[in-house]
C-alpha positions as CSV (number, residue, x, y, z in Angstrom):
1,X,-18.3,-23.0,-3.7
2,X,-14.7,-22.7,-5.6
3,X,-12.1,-21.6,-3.0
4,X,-8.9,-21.0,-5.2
5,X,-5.0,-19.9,-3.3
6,X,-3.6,-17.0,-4.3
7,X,-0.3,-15.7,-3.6
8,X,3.4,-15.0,-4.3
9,X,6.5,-17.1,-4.3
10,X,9.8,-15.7,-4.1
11,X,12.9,-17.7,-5.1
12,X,16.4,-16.5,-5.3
13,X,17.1,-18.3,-8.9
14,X,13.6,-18.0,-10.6
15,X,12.5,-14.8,-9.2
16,X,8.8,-13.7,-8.3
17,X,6.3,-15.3,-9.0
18,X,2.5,-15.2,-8.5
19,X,-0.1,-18.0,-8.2
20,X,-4.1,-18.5,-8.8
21,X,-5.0,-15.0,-10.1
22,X,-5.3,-15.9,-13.3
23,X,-8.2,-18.4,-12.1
24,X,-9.7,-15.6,-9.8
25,X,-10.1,-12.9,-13.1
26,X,-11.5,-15.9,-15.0
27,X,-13.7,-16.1,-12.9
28,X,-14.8,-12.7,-11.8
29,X,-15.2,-12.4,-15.9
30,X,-17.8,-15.1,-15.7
31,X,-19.8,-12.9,-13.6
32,X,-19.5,-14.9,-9.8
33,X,-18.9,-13.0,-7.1
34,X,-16.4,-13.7,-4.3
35,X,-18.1,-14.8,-1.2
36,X,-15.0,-14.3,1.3
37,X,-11.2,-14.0,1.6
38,X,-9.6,-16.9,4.0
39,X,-6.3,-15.9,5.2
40,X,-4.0,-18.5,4.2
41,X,-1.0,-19.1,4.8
42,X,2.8,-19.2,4.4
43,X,4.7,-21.4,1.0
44,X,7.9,-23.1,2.3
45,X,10.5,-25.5,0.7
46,X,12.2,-28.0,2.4
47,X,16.0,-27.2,2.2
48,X,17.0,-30.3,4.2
49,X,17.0,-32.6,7.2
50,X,19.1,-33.5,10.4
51,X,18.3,-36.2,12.8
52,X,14.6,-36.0,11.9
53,X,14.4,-32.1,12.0
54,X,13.1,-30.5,9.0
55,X,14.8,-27.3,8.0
56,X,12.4,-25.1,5.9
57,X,13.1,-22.0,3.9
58,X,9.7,-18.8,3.7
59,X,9.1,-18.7,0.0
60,X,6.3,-16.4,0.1
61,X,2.4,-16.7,1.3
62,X,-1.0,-17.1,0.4
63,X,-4.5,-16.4,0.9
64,X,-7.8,-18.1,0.0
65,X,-10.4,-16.4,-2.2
66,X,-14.3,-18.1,-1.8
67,X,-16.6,-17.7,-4.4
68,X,-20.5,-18.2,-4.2
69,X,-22.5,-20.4,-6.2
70,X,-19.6,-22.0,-8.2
């Protein structure tokens, strides 16, 4: 079974982007069949660090997509 992450990120220089559907249509072209959606989750960039605390920034999210037999 392939499971491929899809989603969206969202930056404030590069603008909106989205990942893995490309793969997913490629896919789903071939002729498999998706087996489940996963939820997945969130897609954060470190923006820095202080005394061992990570400081993250929300960039967007993401989800799993299962396919059978692949």
């Amino acid at each position: 079974m392939a499971t491929i992450e899809v989603g969206i990120r969202i930056d404030t220089t590069a603008g909106v982007a989205f990942f893995g559907i490309e793969a997913v249509n490629k896919r789903l072209a071939a002729g498999l069949r998706i087996r489940e959606i996963r939820p997945g989750g969130l897609v954060t960039s470190k923006v820095g660090e202080v005394d061992g605390k990570v400081d993250l920034v929300l960039n967007g999210c993401q989800i799993l997509v299962v396919f059978e037999g692949d």
